[in-house]
C-alpha positions as CSV (number, residue, x, y, z in Angstrom):
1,X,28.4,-52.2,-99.6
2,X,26.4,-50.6,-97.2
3,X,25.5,-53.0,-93.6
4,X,21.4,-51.8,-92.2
5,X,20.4,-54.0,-89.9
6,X,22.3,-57.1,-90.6
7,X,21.1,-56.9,-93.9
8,X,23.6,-55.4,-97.1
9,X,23.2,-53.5,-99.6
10,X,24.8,-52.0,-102.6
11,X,25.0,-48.1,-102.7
12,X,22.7,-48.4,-106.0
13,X,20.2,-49.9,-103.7
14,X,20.5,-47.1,-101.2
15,X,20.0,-44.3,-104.0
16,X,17.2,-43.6,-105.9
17,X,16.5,-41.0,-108.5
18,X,14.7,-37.9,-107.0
19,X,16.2,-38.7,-103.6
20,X,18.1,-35.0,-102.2
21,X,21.3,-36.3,-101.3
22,X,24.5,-34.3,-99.5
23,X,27.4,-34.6,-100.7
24,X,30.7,-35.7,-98.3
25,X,34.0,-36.0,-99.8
26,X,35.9,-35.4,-103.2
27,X,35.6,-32.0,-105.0
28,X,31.4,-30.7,-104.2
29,X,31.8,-31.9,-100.7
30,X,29.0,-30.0,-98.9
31,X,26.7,-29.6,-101.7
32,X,23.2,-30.8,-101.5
33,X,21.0,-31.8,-104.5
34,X,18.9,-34.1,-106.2
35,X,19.8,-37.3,-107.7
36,X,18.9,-37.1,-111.3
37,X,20.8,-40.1,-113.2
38,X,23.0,-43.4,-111.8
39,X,25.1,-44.9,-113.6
40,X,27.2,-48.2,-113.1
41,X,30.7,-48.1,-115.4
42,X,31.8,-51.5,-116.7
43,X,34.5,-51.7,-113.6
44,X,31.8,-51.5,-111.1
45,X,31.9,-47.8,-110.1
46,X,28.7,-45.8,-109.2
47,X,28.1,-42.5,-110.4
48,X,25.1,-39.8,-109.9
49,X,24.5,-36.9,-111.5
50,X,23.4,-33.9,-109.1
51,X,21.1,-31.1,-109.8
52,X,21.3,-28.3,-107.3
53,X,18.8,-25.9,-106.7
54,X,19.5,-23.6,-108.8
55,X,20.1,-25.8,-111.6
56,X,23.9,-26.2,-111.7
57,X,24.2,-30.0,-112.4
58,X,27.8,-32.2,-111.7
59,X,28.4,-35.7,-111.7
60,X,30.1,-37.5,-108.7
61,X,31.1,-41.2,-107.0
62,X,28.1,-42.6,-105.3
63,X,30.2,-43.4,-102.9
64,X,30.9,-39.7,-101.9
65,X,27.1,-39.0,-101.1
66,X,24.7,-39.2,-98.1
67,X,21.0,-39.8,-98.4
68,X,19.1,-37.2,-97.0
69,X,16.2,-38.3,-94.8
């Protein structure tokens, strides 16, 4: 859960698809990209797939990502 201004939020709420996003932790820490697909597993887990610039796409934990303004 994400906390803005006294108010919470899941990180599903926070992404969106089309939003360019930078990822910080786990295995593509530092990559940038755009959110292409989310995806909430049966346990509860967030995932995103990321399309780079230059078209490599890779899946990771929404969790692992920052919104970029």
């Amino acid at each position: 859960m994400l906390e803005v201004l006294g108010i919470l939020f899941t990180m599903k709420d926070a992404l969106k698809d089309g939003d360019m996003c930078t990822i910080v932790a786990g295995v593509h820490t530092g990559k940038m990209g755009i959110v292409k697909d989310i995806h909430t597993s049966k346990t509860g887990v967030i995932t995103i797939t990321v399309e780079q610039e230059d078209g490599e796409r890779f899946k990771t934990l929404a969790k692992n990502v920052v919104v970029n303004g």
